[in-house]
C-alpha positions as CSV (number, residue, x, y, z in Angstrom):
1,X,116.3,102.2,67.8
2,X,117.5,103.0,71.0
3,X,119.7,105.9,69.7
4,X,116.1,107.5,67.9
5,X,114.1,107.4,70.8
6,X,116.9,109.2,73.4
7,X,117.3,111.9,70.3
8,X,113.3,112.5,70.8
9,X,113.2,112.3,74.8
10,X,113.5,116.2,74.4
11,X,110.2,116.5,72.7
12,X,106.8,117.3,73.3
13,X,106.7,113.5,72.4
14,X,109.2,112.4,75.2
15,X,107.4,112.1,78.5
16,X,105.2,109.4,76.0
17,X,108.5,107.6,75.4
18,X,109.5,107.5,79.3
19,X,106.3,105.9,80.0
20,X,106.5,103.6,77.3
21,X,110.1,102.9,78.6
22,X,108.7,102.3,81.6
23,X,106.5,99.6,81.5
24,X,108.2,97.9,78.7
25,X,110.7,97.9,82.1
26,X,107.7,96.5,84.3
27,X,106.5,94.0,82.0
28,X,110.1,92.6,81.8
29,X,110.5,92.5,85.2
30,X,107.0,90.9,85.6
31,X,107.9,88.5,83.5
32,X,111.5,87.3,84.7
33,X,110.0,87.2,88.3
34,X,106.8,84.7,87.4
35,X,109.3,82.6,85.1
36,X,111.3,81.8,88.6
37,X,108.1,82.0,90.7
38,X,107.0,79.1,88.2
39,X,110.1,77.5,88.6
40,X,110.0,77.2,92.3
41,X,106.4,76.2,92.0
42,X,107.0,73.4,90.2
43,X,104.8,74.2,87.5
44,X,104.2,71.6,84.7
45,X,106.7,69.0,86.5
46,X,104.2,66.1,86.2
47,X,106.4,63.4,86.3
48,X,106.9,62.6,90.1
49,X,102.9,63.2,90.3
50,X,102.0,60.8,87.8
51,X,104.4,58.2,88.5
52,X,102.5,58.2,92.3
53,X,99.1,58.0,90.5
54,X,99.8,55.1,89.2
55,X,101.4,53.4,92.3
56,X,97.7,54.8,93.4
57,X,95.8,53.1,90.9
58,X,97.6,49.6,91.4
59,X,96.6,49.8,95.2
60,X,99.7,50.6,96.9
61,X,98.6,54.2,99.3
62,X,101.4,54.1,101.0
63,X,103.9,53.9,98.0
64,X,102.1,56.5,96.1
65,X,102.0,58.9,99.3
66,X,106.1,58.7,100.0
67,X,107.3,59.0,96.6
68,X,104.9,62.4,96.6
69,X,106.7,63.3,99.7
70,X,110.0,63.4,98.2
71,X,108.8,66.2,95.5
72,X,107.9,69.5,96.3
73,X,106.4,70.2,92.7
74,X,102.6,72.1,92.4
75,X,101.0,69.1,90.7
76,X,102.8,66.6,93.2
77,X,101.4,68.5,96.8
78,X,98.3,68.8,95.4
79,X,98.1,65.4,95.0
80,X,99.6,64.5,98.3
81,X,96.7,66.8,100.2
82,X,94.2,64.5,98.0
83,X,96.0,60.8,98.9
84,X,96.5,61.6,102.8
85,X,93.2,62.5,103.5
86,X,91.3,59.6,101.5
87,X,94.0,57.5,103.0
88,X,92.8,58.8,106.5
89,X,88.9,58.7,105.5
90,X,88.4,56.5,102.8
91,X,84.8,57.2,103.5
92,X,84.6,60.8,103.1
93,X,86.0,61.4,99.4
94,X,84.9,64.5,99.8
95,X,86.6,65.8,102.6
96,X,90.0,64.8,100.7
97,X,88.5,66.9,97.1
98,X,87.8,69.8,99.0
99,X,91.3,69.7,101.0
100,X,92.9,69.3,97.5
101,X,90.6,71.9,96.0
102,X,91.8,74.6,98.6
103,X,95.7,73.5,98.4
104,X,95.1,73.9,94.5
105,X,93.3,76.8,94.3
106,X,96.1,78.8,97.0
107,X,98.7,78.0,95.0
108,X,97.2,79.0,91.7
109,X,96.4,82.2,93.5
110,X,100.0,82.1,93.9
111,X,100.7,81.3,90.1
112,X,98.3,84.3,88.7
113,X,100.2,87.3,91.0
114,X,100.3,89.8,88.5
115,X,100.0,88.4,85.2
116,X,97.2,91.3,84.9
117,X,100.3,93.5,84.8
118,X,101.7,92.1,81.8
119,X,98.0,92.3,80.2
120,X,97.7,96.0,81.4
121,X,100.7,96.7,79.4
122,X,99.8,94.6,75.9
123,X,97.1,97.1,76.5
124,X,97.9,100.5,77.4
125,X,101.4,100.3,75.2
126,X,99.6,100.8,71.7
127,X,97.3,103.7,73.7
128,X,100.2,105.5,75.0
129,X,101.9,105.0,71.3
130,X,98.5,106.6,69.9
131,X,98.6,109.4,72.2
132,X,102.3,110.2,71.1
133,X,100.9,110.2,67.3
134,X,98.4,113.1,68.5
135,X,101.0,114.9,69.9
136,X,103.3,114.4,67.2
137,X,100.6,115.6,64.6
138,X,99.5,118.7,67.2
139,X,103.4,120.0,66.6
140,X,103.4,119.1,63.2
141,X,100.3,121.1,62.4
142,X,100.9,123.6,65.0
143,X,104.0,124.4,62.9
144,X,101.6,124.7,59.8
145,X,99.4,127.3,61.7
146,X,102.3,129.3,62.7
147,X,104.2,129.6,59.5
148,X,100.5,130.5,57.5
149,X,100.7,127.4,55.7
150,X,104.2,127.7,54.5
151,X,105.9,125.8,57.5
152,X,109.6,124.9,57.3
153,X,109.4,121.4,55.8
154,X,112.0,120.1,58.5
155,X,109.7,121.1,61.2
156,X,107.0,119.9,60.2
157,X,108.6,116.6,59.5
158,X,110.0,116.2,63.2
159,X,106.4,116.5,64.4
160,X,105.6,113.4,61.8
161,X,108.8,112.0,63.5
162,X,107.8,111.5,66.6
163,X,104.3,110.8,65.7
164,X,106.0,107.6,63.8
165,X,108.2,106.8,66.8
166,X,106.0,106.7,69.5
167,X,103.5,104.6,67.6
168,X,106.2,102.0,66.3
169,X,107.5,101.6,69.6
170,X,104.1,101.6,71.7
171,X,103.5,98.4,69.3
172,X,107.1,97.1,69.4
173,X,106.4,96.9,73.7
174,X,102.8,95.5,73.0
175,X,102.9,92.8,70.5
176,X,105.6,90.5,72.2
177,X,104.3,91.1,75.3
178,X,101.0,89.8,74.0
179,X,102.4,86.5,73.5
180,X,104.0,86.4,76.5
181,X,100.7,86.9,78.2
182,X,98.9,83.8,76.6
183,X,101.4,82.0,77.3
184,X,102.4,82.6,80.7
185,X,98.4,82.4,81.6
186,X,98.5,78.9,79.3
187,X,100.6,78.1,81.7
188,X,98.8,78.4,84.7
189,X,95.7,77.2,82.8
190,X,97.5,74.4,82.0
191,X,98.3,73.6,85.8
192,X,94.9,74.1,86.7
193,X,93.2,70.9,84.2
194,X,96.3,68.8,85.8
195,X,95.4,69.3,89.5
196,X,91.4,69.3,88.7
197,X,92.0,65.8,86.9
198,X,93.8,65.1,89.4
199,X,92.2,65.4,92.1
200,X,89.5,63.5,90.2
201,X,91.7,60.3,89.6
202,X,92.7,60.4,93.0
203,X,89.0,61.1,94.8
204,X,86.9,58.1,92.8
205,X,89.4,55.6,92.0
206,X,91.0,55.7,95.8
């Protein structure tokens, strides 16, 4: 494949095929970064958070509060913002929601940097691909026109060429990184329910 498109970078087709190059490039990138970024996060690493929520349940604060402080995991400081402050105003269970609420919603912020990227390029791959077809067919004909409707057979072909190549490719970039897309944002999605329930557990059963 990769020895078709560099034998059509020459074309009228090619500046098509460096773009779609380009952000099949980004995307990757995009991608490899929010994989470590989620990493780092903690992201869907339950266990230590759920383990504490039960220490919660059965009454012991102070339990559930220092076996959150020994994880660093999304799910698990959320949880600790929500614990410390009904621990410090059992009263005001909604001082401790909202605290939770804003420590959840920065680092889902944090979580959603640039997943738009990855769905700009499911999107603009198969346009980019359909705008290398018009081009492809504009030589193709264009070769028609100028040989009176006798065109060389081999010209006109290369214009259908590249038309077929920049179309298979534009889809090639766009349909994996489609499914990339749902399921990196699943992800995040996924994170979110777990902090809002949460929160929840922690907020009315404290």
């Amino acid at each position: 494949m990769l020895d078709i498109i560099l034998s059509q970078l020459g074309t009228i087709g090619g500046p098509v095929l460096i773009a779609l190059l380009a952000v099949s490039v980004a995307a990757m990138a995009t991608t490899i970064f929010k994989l470590v970024e989620f990493a780092m996060l903690g992201l869907g690493r339950h266990g230590p958070a759920q383990s504490a929520m039960a220490l919660w349940l059965a009454g012991d604060a102070a339990g559930a509060i220092e076996r959150l402080a020994q994880d660093n995991a999304a799910l698990s400081r959320v949880v600790r913002v929500a614990m410390t402050a009904y621990a410090q105003q059992p009263g005001a269970p909604e001082r401790a929601q909202q605290m939770a609420v804003i420590e959840a919603q920065t680092t889902l912020a944090q979580a959603g940097r640039f997943l738009r990227l990855v769905e700009a390029v499911v999107q603009a791959a198969p346009m980019l691909g359909l705008l290398g077809t018009v081009l492809g067919m504009i030589e193709a004909f264009g070769k028609v026109a100028q040989g009176s409707g006798a065109a060389d057979p081999s010209a006109l072909a290369n214009g259908i060429w590249i038309a077929l190549t920049t179309t298979a490719l534009g889809l090639a970039i766009a349909i994996p990184f489609y499914f990339i897309s749902v399921w990196l944002e699943g992800w995040v999605d996924a994170e979110r329910a777990a902090m809002d329930l949460a929160i929840a557990r922690v907020t009315l059963a404290g």
